[in-house]
C-alpha positions in Angstrom: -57.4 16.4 5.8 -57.3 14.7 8.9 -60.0 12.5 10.3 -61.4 12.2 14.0 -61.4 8.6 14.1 -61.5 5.9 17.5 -61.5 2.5 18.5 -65.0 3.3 20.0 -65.7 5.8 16.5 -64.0 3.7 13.4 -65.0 4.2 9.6 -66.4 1.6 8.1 -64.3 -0.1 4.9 -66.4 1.6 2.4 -66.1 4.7 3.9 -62.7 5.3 3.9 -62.3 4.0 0.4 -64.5 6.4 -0.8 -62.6 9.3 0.9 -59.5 8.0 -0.6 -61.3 8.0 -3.9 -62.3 11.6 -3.3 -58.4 12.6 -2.6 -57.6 11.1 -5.5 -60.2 12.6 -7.6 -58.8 16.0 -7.0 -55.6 14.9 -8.3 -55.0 16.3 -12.1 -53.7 14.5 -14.8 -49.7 13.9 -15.0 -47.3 12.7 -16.5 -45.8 9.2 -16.1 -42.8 7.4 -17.3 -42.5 3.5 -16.9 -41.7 0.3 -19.4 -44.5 -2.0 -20.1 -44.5 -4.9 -17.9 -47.6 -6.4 -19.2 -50.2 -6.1 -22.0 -53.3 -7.1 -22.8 -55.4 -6.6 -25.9 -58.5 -8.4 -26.3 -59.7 -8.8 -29.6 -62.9 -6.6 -29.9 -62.3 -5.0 -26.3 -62.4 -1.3 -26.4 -59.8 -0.9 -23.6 -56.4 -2.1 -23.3 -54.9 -2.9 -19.8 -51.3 -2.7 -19.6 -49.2 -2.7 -16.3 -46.0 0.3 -15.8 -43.0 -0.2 -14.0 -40.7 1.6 -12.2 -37.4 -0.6 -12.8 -35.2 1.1 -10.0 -37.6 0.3 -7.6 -39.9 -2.5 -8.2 -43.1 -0.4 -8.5 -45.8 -1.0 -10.5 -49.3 0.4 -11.3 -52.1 -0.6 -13.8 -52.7 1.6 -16.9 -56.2 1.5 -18.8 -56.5 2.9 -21.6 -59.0 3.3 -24.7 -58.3 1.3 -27.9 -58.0 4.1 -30.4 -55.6 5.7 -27.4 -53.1 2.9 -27.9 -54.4 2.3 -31.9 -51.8 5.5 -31.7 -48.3 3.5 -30.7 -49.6 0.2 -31.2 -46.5 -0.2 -34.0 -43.8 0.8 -31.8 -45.3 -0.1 -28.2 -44.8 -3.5 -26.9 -44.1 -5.5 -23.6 -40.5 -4.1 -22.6 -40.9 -0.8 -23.8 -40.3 2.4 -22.2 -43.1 5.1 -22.9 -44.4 8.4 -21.2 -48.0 8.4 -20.8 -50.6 11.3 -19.9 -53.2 9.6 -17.5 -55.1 10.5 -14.7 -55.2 8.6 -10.9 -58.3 7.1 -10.9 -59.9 4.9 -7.6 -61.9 1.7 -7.9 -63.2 1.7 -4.5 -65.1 -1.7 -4.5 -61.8 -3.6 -4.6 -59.5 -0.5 -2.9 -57.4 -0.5 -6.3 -55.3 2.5 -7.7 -55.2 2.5 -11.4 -54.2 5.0 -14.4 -56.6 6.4 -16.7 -54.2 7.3 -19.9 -55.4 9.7 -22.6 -52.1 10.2 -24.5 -49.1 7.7 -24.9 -45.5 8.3 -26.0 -43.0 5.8 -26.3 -39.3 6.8 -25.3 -36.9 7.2 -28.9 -33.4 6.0 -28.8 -32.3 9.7 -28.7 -33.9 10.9 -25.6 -32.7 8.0 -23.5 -29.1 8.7 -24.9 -30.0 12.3 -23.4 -31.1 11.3 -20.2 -28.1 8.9 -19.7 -25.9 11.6 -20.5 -27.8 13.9 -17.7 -27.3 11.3 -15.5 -23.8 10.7 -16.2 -23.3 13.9 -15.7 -25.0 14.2 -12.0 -23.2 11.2 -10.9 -19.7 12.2 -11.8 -20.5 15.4 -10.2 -20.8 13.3 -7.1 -17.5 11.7 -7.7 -18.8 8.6 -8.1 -16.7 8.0 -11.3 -13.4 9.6 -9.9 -10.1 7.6 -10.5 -8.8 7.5 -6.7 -11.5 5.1 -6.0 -11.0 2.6 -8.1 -10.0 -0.5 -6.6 -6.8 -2.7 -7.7 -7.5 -6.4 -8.8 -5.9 -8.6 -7.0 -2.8 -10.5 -8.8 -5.2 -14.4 -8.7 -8.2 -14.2 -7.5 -9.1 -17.9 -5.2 -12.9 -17.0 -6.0 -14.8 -14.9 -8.6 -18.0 -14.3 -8.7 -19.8 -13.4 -11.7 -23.1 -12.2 -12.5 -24.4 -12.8 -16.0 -27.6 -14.1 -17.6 -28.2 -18.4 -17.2 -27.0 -20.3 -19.8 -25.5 -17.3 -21.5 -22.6 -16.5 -24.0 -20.9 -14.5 -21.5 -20.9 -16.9 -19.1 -19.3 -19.1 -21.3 -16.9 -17.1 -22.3 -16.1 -16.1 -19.0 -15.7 -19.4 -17.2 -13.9 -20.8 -20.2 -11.6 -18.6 -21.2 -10.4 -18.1 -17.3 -10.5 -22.1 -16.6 -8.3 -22.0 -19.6 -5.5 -19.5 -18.8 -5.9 -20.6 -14.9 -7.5 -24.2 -14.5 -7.9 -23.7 -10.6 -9.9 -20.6 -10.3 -13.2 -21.2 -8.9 -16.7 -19.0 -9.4 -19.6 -18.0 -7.6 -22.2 -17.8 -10.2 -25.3 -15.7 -9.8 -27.8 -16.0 -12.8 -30.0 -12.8 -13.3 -32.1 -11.3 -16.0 -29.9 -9.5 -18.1 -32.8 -7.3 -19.8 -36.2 -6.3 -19.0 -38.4 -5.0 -16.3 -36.5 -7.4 -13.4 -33.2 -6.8 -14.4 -32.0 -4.0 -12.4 -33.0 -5.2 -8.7 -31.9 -8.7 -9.5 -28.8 -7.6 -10.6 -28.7 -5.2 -7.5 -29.3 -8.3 -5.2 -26.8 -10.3 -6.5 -23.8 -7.6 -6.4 -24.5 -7.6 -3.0 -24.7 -10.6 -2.4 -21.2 -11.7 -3.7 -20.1 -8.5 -2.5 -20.9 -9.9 0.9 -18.9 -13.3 0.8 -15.5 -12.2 2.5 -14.1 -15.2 -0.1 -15.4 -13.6 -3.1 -11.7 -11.1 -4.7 -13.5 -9.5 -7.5 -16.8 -9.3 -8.7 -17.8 -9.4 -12.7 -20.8 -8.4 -14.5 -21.3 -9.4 -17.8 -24.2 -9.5 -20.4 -23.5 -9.9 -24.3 -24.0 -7.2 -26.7 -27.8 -5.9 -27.6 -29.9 -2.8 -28.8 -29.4 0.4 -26.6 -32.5 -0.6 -24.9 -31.2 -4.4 -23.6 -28.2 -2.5 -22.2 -30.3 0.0 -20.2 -30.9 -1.5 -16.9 -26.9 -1.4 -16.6 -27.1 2.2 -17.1 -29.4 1.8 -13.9 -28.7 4.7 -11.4 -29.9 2.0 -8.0 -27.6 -0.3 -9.4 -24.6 2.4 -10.3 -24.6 3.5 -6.7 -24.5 -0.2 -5.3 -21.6 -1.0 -7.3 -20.2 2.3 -6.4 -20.5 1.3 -2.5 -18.7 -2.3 -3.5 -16.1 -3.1 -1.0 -14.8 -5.7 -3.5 -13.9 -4.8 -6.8 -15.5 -5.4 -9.8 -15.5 -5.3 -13.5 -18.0 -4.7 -15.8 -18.0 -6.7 -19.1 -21.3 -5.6 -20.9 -21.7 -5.9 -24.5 -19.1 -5.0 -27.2 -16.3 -2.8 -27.2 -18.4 0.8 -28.6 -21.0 0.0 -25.6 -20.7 1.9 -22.8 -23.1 1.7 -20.2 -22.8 3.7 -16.9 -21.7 0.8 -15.2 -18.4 1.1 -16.9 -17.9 4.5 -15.2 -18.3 3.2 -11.8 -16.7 0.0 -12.3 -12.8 -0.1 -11.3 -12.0 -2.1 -14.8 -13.6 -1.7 -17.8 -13.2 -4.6 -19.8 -14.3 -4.6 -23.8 -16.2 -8.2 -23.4 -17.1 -10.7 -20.9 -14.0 -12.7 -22.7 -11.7 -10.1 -22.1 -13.2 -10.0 -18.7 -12.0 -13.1 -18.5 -8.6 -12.5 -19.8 -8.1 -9.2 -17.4 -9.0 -10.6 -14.0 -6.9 -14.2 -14.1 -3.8 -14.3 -14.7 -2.4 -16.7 -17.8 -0.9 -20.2 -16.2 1.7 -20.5 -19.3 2.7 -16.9 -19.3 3.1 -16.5 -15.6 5.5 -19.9 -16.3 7.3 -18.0 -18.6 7.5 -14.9 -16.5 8.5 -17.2 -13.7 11.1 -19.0 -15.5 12.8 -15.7 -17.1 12.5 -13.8 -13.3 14.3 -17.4 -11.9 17.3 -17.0 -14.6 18.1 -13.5 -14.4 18.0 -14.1 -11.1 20.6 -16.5 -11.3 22.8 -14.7 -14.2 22.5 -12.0 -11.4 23.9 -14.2 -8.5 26.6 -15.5 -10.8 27.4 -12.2 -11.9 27.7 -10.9 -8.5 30.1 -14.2 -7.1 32.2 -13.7 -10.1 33.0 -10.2 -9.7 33.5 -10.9 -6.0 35.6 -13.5 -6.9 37.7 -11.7 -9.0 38.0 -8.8 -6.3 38.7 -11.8 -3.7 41.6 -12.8 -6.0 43.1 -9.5 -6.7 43.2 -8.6 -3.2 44.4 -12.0 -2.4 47.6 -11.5 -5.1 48.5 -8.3 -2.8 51.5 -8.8 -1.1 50.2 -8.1 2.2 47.6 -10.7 1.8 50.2 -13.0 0.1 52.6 -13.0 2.7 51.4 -11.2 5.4 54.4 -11.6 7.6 56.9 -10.5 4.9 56.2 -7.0 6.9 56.3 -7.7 10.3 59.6 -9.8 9.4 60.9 -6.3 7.5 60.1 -4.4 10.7 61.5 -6.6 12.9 64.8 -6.7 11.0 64.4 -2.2 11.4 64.1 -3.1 14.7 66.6 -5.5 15.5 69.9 -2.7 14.0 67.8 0.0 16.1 68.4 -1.8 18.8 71.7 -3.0 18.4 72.2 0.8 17.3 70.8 1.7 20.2 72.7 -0.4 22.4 76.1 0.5 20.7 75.9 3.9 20.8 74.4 3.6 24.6 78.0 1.6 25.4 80.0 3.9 23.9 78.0 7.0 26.1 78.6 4.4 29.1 82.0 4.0 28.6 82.9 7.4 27.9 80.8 8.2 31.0 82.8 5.9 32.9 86.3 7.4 31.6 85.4 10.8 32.7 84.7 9.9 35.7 87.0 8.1 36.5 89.6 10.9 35.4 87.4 13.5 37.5 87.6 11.1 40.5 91.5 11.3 40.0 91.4 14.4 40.3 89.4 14.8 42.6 91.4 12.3 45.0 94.0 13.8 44.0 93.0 17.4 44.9 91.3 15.9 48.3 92.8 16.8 51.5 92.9 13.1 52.4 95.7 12.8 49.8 97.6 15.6 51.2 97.4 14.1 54.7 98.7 10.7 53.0 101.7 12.4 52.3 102.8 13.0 55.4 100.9 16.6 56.1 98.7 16.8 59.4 96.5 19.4 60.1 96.0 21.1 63.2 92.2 22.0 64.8 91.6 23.6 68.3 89.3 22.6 70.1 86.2 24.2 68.7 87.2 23.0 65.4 89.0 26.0 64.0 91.9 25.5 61.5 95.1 26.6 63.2 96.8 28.4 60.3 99.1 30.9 62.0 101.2 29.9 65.0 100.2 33.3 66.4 96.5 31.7 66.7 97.6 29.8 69.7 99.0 29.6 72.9 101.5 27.9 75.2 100.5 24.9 76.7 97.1 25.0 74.7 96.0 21.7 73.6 95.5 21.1 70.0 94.4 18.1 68.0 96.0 16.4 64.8 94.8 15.1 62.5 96.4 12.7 60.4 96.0 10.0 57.7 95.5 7.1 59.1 93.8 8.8 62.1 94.3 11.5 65.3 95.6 12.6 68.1 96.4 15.9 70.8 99.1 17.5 71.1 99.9 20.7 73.6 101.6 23.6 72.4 104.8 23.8 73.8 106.1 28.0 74.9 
């Protein structure tokens, strides 16, 4: 409960600690599941101090226990061990300390942890963690790699030699972690993100060499599933032997069956990529040639046409058609022309000839009053009227005489 406490009204040091001892006083016993960091086991000492750890999250809290408690285990328990113990909070409240009182100890079997990871695997896939459309592609050559692995390790070896030896240029960031044990998992954690951090690192491998179901557990870590899960670069888990499958290799976008396969997945062979190069460059060519040869021959053929051969031969054809069109044309034009001209001038015979102009060259004159009339019948006019005549070559009046 709540305490009515001041800077004018403060509890004293000892005070407080005993409340908090009091709190935890009321606490009952529980059960608590941790690996054994530390252990000691003094000869004739009837307790035995050992030290739990949460590996996901660097925690850890001293365990006592009596000697005929841990007599139990003592052939199966050791350092590195994961156990289950019944124990109960207990307060030492001249130094402030929180400390375990364990009546009962169990250590972990093979066969539960199997059934745990599977539980887990489970929940996380649920979650999608595991799904296919996030995987990330590896990039073609990598410039930088970084690789996570323990110091002075197999893997490491096998990683940076066998990719120095398929592509001498390739470079590495190296982190060296724990591999196994109670500081594996937030190492490894740390150093995924920090490679994943450097905008120069392309892909990201985590190796470790093969070991017990136990060495491979801090892989199957759920704090370090979800950081390589939130990876903006990708990575590739190498971790132990080909029937080991931590959870990592779920998460991970490429699974590879060993750290040297690792190797041989992520870089790219220099001799093979030669090869690939070279074969690429000459069906390339055989496909150029190929193409300029059948254009060639297509340039040819159409060149053997005879309208490519000689291409005036039809225009000089045509103009030949055109030439006896015309002088067609023209003949048969004349000959209208002429015949044209030979009618006409037989109409303009006759037409002269039928003209009163050709009567009056005869000798005929014809006579007109004065208002132009036509004197046909001598009864039209009168004595002494004045007529005029009109001849040929011109006229003239005459009067009408009674």
């Amino acid at each position: 409960m709540a305490l009515n406490t001041s800077a004018d009204a403060p509890l004293p040091v000892g005070e407080v600690s005993r409340l908090i001892g009091g709190w935890i006083d009321r606490l009952g016993a529980v059960w608590v599941e941790g690996q054994i960091t530390q252990l000691s086991r003094r000869p004739g000492a009837g307790v035995v101090f050992l030290t739990l750890r949460d590996p996901s999250y660097d925690i850890s809290v001293s365990v006592t226990c009596y000697r005929q408690v841990f007599e139990a285990v003592a052939d199966v328990v050791s350092e590195g061990a994961r156990v289950v113990v019944l124990a109960k909070p207990e307060w030492y409240a001249p130094r402030g300390q929180l400390s375990l009182r364990a009546t009962e100890i169990k250590p972990v079997g093979v066969g539960e942890l199997l059934v745990r990871l599977e539980q887990l695997k489970k929940s996380l896939a649920s979650e999608g963690l595991f799904a296919a459309d996030r995987k990330k592609a590896l990039p073609f050559l990598p410039q930088l790699i970084g690789l996570v692995c323990g110091r002075a390790s197999a893997a490491e070896r096998d990683v940076l030699e066998n990719a120095r030896h398929r592509w001498p240029a390739v470079r590495f960031e190296v982190r060296n972690v724990p591999v196994q044990g109670v500081h594996a998992v937030p190492q490894v954690v740390q150093a995924v993100k920090e490679l994943d951090a450097l905008d120069a690192v392309d892909v990201i491998i985590v190796a470790r060499g093969g070991g017990s179901v136990e060495d491979l557990l801090p892989f199957s870590d759920e704090q370090l599933v979800r950081a390589v899960a939130a990876c903006r670069t990708p990575v590739v888990s190498a971790i132990g032997h080909e029937p080991d499958n931590p959870l990592l290799d779920f998460v991970a976008d490429l699974r590879a069956s060993t750290p040297t396969d690792a190797a041989k997945k992520v870089v790219p062979d220099v001799g093979e990529e030669y090869e690939r190069v070279r074969f690429l460059r000459d069906r390339a060519r055989r496909s150029v040639q190929s193409f300029i040869d059948r254009e060639e021959r297509g340039l040819a053929h159409a060149l053997a046409r005879p309208s490519i051969e000689d291409p005036h031969r039809m225009v000089d054809e045509r103009a030949d058609q055109v030439a006896a069109l015309l002088d067609r044309g023209r003949r048969t034009l004349g000959h209208l022309l002429d015949r044209a001209d030979s009618e006409l001038t037989h109409t303009h015979a006759r037409v002269v000839a039928l003209s009163p102009a050709a009567t009056l060259q005869r000798g005929y004159a014809v006579l007109q009053k004065a208002d132009g009339h036509v004197v046909r019948d001598p009864d039209e006019v009168a004595a002494g009227e004045a007529l005029r005549a009109r001849v040929a070559e011109g006229e003239f009046t005459v009067r009408v005489d009674a």
